[in-house]
N, C-alpha and C positions, 0 to 999 in steps of 0.2 A: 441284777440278781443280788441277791440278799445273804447274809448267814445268820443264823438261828442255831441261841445254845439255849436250853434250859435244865434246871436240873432241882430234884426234888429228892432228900436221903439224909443221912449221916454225917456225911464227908461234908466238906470245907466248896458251900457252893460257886461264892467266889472266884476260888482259884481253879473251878473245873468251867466256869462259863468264859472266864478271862481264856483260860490257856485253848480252850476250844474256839474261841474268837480268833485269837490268834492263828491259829489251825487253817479257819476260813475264812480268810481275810485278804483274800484273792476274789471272792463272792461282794465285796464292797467295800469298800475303805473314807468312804468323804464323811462320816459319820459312823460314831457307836455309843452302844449305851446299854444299861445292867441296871435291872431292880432288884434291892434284895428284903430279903426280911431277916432283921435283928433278933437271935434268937432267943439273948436275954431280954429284951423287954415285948418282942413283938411287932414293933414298929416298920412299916416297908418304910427303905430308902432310897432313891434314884439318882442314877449319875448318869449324865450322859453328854453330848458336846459334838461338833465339828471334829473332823479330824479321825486319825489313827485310833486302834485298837490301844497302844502304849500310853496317845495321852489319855484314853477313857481310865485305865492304867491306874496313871498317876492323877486322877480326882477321885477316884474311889477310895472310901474308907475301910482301912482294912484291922481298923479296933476292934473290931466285934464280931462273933461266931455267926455264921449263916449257913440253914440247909435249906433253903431256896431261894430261887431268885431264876430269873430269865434275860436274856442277853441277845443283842443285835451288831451289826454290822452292817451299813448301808449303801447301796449304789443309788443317788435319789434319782426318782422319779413321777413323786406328785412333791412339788417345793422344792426352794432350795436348799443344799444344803445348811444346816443351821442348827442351832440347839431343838430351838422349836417344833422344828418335823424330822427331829432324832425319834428313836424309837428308843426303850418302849413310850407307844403312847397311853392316856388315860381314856376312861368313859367320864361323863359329866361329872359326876361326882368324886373319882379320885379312887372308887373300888375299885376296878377293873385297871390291870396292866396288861398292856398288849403286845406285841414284836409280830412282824409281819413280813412274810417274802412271799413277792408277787403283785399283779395289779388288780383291781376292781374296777373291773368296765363304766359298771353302773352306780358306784360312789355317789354321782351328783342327782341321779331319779331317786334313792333312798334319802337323800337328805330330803327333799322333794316332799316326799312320800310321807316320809316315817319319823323327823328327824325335827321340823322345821319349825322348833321351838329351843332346838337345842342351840350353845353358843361353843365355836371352835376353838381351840387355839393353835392349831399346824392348819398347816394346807394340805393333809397328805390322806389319800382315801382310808388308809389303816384307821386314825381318832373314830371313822364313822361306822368301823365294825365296832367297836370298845362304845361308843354311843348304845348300838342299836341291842347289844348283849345287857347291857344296864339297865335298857328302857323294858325288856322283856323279861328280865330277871324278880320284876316288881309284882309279876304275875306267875309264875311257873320257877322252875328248880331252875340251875345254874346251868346244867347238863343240857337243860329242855331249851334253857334263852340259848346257846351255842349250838347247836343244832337248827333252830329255829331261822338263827341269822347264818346260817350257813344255807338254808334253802335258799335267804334269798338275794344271795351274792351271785355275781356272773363274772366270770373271769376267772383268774388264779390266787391262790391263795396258802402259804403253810402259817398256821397262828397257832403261836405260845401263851397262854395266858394266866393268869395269878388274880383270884378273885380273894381281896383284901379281909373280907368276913369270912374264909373260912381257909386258914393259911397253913392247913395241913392236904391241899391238891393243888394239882398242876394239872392245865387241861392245854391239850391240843390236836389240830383238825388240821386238813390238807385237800386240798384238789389241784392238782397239776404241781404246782410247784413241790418241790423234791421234799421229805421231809419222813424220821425215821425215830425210834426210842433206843436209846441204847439200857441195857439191864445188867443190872449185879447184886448180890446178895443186899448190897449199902445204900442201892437206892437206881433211882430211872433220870435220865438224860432224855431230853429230846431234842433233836438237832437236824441242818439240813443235810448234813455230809455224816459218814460214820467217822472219819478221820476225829472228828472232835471227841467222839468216845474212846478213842485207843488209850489204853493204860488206865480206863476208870467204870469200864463196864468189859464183860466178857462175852455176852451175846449182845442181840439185836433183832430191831422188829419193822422193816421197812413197810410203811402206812400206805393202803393204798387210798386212791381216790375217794373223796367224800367220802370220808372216815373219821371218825372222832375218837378220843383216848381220856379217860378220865386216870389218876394217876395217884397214889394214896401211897405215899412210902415208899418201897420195891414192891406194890401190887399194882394192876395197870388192870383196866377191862376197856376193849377196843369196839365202839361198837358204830353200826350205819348209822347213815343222817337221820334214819327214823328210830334210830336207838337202837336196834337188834346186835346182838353179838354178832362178831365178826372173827369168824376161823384164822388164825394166822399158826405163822413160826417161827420162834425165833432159832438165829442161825447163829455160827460162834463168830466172834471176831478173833482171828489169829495173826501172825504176821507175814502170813502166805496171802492170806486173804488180804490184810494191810496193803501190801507191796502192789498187789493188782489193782485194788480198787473199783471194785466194781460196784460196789456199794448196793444200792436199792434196785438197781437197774438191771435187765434181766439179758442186757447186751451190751457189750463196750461200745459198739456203736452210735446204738443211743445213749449211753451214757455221753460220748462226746459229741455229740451232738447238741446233746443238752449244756454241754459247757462252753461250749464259742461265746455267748455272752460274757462269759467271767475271764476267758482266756483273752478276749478284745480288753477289757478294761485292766486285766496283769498288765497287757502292754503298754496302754495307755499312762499306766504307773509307774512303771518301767523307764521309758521315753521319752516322755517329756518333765520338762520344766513345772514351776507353778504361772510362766507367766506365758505360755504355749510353746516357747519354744524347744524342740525336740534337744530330745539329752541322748546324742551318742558321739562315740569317738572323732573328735576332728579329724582323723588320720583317715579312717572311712572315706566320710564326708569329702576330703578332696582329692582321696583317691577316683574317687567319684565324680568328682567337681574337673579334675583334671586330664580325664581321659574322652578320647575324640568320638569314642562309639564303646556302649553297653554289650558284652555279650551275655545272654543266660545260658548256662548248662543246666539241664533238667533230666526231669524222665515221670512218665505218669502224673500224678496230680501235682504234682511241683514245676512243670513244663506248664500245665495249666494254669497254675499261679503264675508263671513266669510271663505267660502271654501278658496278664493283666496288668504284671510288674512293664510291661515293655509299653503298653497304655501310659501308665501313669510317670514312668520317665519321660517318654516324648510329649506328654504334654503338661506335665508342670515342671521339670527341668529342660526341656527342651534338648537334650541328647537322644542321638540316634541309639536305636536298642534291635537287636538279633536273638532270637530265643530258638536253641540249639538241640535235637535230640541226642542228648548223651553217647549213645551207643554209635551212634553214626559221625559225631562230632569226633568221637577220639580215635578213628581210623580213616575220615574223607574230612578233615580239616581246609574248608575255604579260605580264599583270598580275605587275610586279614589286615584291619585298619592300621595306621603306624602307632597310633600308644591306645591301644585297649585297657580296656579294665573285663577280667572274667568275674562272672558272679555266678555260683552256684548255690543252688536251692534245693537240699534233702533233709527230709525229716528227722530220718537216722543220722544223718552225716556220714553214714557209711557205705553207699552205694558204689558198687564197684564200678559201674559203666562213668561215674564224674569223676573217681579216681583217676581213673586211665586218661581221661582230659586233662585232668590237673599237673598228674606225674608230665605230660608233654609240654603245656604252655608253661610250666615253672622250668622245664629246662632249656625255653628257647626266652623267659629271662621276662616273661608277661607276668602282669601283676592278676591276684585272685583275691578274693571277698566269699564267704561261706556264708548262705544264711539256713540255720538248723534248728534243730529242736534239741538237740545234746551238744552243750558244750565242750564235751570229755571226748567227741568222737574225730576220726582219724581225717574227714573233708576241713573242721575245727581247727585240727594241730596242725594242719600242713599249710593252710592255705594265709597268705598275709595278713588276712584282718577275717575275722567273723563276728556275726551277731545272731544269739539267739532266740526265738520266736515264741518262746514264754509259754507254749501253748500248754508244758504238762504230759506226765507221760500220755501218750496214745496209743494203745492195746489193738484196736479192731485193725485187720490189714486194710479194710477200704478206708483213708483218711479223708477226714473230717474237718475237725479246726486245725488239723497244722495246714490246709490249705488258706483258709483265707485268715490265720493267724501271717501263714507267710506274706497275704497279700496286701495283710497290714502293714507290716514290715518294711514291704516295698514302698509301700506310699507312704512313710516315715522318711526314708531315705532319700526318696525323691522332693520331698515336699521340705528336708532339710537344704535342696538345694536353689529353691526356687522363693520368690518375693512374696509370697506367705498373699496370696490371693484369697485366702479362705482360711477357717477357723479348723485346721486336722484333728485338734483336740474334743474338738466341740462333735463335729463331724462322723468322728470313729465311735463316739459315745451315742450319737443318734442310733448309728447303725446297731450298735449291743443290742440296742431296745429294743430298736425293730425287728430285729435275730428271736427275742422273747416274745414277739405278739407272735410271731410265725408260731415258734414251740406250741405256744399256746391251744394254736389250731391244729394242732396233728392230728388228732381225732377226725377232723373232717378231710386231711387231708388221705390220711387209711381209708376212707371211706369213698375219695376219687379214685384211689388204686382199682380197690374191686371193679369199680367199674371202666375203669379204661383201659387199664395192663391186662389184657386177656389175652393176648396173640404172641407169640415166637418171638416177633420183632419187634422195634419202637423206633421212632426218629426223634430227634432233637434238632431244631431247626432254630436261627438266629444271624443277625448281621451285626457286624463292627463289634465294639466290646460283648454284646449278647453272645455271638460266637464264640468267643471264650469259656461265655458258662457253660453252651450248650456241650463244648468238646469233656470238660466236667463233670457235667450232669450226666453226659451217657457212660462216662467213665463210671463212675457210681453205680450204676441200673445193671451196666453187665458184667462187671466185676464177684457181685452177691448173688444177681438173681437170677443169672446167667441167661436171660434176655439178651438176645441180637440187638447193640443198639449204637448207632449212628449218630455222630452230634456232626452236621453241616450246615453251611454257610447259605442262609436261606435263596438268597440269588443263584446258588449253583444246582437247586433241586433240579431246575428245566433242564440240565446239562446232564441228565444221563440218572441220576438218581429216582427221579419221580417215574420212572420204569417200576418200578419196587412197591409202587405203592397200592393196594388194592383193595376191595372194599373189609373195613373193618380195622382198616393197621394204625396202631396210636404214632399219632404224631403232636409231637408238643411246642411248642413256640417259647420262646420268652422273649419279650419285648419292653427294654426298659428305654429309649435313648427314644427323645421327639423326632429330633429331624431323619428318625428313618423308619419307625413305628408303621406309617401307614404300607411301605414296600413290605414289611415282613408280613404285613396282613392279606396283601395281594396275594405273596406265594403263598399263607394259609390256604387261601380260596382257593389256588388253585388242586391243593391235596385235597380238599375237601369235596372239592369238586367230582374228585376220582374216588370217590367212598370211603377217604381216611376219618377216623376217629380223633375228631383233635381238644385240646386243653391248652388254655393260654397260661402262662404266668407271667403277669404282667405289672408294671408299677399304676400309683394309681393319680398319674399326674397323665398315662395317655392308656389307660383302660376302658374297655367297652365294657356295657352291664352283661355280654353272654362270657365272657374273661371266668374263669375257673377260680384263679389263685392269683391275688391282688396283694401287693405288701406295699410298706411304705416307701416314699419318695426319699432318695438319699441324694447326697453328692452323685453324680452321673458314674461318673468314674469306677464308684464304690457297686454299684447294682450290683454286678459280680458274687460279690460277698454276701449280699442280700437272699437276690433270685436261686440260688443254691441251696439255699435249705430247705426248703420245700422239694427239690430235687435227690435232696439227700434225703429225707423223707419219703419222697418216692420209692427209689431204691431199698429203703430201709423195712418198708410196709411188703414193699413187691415180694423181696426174699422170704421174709416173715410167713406171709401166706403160702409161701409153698413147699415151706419145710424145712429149707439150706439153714447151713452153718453161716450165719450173719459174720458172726466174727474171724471166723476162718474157712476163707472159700478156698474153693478146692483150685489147686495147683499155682497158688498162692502164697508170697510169705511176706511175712512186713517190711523187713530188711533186705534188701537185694544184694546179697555179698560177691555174687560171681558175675561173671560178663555174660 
């Protein structure tokens, strides 16, 4: 994911696109870059480079007045990073400046198609919208060519652009990818996040889907792909609203949802080195390194990350790992190893039931490690060592990216301990993406909801790490949508569960791991057999074409992190439709402060 500033007004463009980069600059960091227009003489200039928002920074010329100009930030993923397939890009000829979040499916049939006289200079599918608005603009108004190449993109997309002949508008469109105007008397902002408008517009106008905005000073007219006005509101930005951030998004949930790509790649910024290797405290590290067996203390989606964590210790450090329910752990405390290490995992860091763990193994003189989401909170202050999971506040009670932000974490720590078999950097940055084609399809995936969530209950069914999602995923579904829902270990259905099953009741599989794909598909058959309704999500290195919901092939290990979001999806759609409070379900609360 991407960030996107642009701004069109009075004020000093420059310094509201830089300081809003900077803002969002959790959304991509390997690249940035800023067009501007010189407002004494007219002239657009571009800066842009590898790197940080500070050094785009310091190449920018900041001699000269400017009230417009548009501004990126990049996580790449058509090219590598490099000046070249910085953003903004150009059209053929040098009118068109463009800034782009999100991918273009079909990039390579329009070059194909529509294009296949033109000469590139990036490798990145953005240069081939800034083409195809050029090529169309030679026949029709400016407004007409960006709508026109908006019918025929597939994929996702928010675009800033700056047509060089007429350098009093600012035009920009969106589909899927997040993208909003901020407003004030001095002039319009468009940007991906509101965060970049604070302190320089007072309202806002989040854009919906295939939507276009033409922009003329502080006057804006927002209209559909076919040109029609488009009803909106703008809403105030204050610092109640600030502090929330809910931004465009009409749930925190999905709001976090939609941010597991940028909170993996905080981490990955975070973490590591420039040369892969992980950057955290040696103290950690061989606390870790030198204890004989892992314990986790968890509770709820953080016991679910801790499973995965217990995966990826034993098998790229090779240490024995226990993942512990909290409440049970700090009153029937088992026969323990002679030098453990405890490790706890909450979101808040404030959970009473790992307190009450911690307060006893620190008094019988065992070491602890916290991994949280607040570094200020009291699992934090107490516990020997902590690290935090980067992931950003998280509002919605049913958690989201602070789980497989945690699970990142884990496999950070464990893969600091082990002979570097594989590329983590590389690895964790696949997954982002692949986190993004998922987002991408949510539309279809609301659309599997309707028709399979119809009944009381659900099952979630999977083996070895799959298992793990599935205790997850049904966490999710009956948390919000308060669906009856079971995540079990698919070899155990014959053992007493498949009693439950009858005709009509969803039952969902995930299967991402070869060497055992084909068993979990038996027990599908055999639900199926007895009139369950079922849906696969499945990787697509061992998917069948009747398979539901197919994501990409990751490190094995990482599925987890992947097959989840569609599951988060599920749950998130389920609720949706039937009226609940997504964000705060009943008899529910974020923080768990009591026992």
């Amino acid at each position: 994911m991407c960030g996107i500033v642009g701004y069109i007004g009075t004020k000093d463009a420059r310094e509201i696109i830089i300081n809003g980069l900077k803002r969002l600059e959790y959304r991509g960091y390997d690249s940035a870059g800023i067009a501007l227009q010189n407002c004494e003489n007219g002239d657009f200039n571009m800066y842009k480079d590898k790197g940080r928002v500070a050094h785009l920074e310091s190449i920018t010329d900041f001699s000269y007045s400017s009230c417009l100009g548009i501004g990126h930030t990049r996580w790449a993923t058509h090219g590598v990073p490099n000046q070249e397939n910085s953003h903004p890009q150009t059209s053929n000829t040098g009118r068109f400046f463009i800034v782009h979040n999100g991918v273009i499916d079909n990039y390579k049939e329009l070059i194909t198609s529509h294009l296949n006289d033109s000469v590139f200079s990036s490798e990145t599918d953005t240069e081939v919208i800034a083409h195809l608005i050029e090529r169309y603009s030679y026949t029709m108004s400016v407004n007409e060519a960006i709508r026109k190449t908006m019918s025929l993109l597939e994929g996702s997309y928010a675009l800033a652009i700056i047509d060089t002949y007429n350098p009093y508008r600012l035009y920009a469109c969106k589909n899927k990818s997040p993208l909003l105007i901020g407003v004030s008397d001095d002039g319009v902002i468009v940007a991906s996040d509101v965060m970049a408008c604070v302190g320089y517009s007072d309202r806002f106008v989040p854009l919906e889907d295939k939507t276009f905005v033409e922009i003329d000073g502080a006057k804006y007219h927002i209209r559909d792909i076919i040109g029609k006005e488009v009803v909106h509101k703008e809403r105030p930005i204050d610092v109640d609203y600030f502090n929330i951030e809910k931004g465009e998004f009409s749930h925190f949930m999905l709001k976090e949802i939609m941010e597991q790509p940028a909170a993996l790649r905080t981490i990955i910024g975070t973490y590591f080195n420039d040369d892969g290797s992980v950057r955290v405290n040696r103290n950690i590290l061989d606390a870790i390194r030198t204890s004989d067996r892992l314990y986790i203390i968890a509770a709820g989606t953080s016991m679910n990350a801790g499973y995965v964590g217990k995966e990826l210790f034993e098998t790229l450090a090779e240490i024995p790992t226990e993942v512990h329910i909290a409440s049970e752990f700090a009153y029937n405390m088992p026969l323990l190893s002679d030098n453990p290490l405890f490790i706890f995992i909450s979101q808040s860091g404030e959970t009473a039931d790992l307190r009450a763990v911690l307060v006893n193994i620190k008094a019988k003189g065992y070491r602890s490690l916290t991994i949280t989401n607040v570094k200020t909170s009291t699992l934090a202050r107490e516990a020997d060592h902590y690290v935090e999971i980067m992931a950003g506040p998280e509002i919605a009670v049913a958690s989201t990216k602070a789980y497989t932000a945690q699970i990142a974490i884990l496999s950070i720590l464990a893969y600091g301990l082990e002979s570097h078999r594989m590329d983590l950097r590389k690895e964790l940055s696949k997954v982002a993406i692949s986190i993004e084609n998922i987002i991408d399809r949510r539309d279809y995936i609301e659309a599997l909801v309707e028709e399979y969530l119809t009944k009381r209950n659900c099952f979630y069914i999977g083996r070895g790490i799959d298992y793990y999602g599935c205790l997850e995923a049904s966490l999710k579904l009956k948390e919000i949508s308060y669906i009856q829902t079971e995540g079990f270990a698919a070899g155990e259905l014959k053992h007493g569960t498949i009693a439950l099953i009858e005709e009509g009741t969803p039952v969902i599989a995930i299967i991402s791991q070869r060497a055992i794909a084909k068993n979990t598909r038996s027990n599908l058959n055999e639900v199926k057999s007895r009139g369950a309704k079922t849906l696969v999500i499945s990787t697509k290195s061992v998917h069948q074409s009747e398979d539901q919901i197919v994501v990409d092939d990751v490190y094995e290990s990482f599925s987890p992190i992947l097959t989840v979001i569609p599951a988060q999806f599920i749950a998130y759609y389920a609720a949706l439709h039937r009226g609940y409070d997504i964000d705060k379900p009943r008899n529910l609360a974020k923080s768990v402060t009591v026992e």
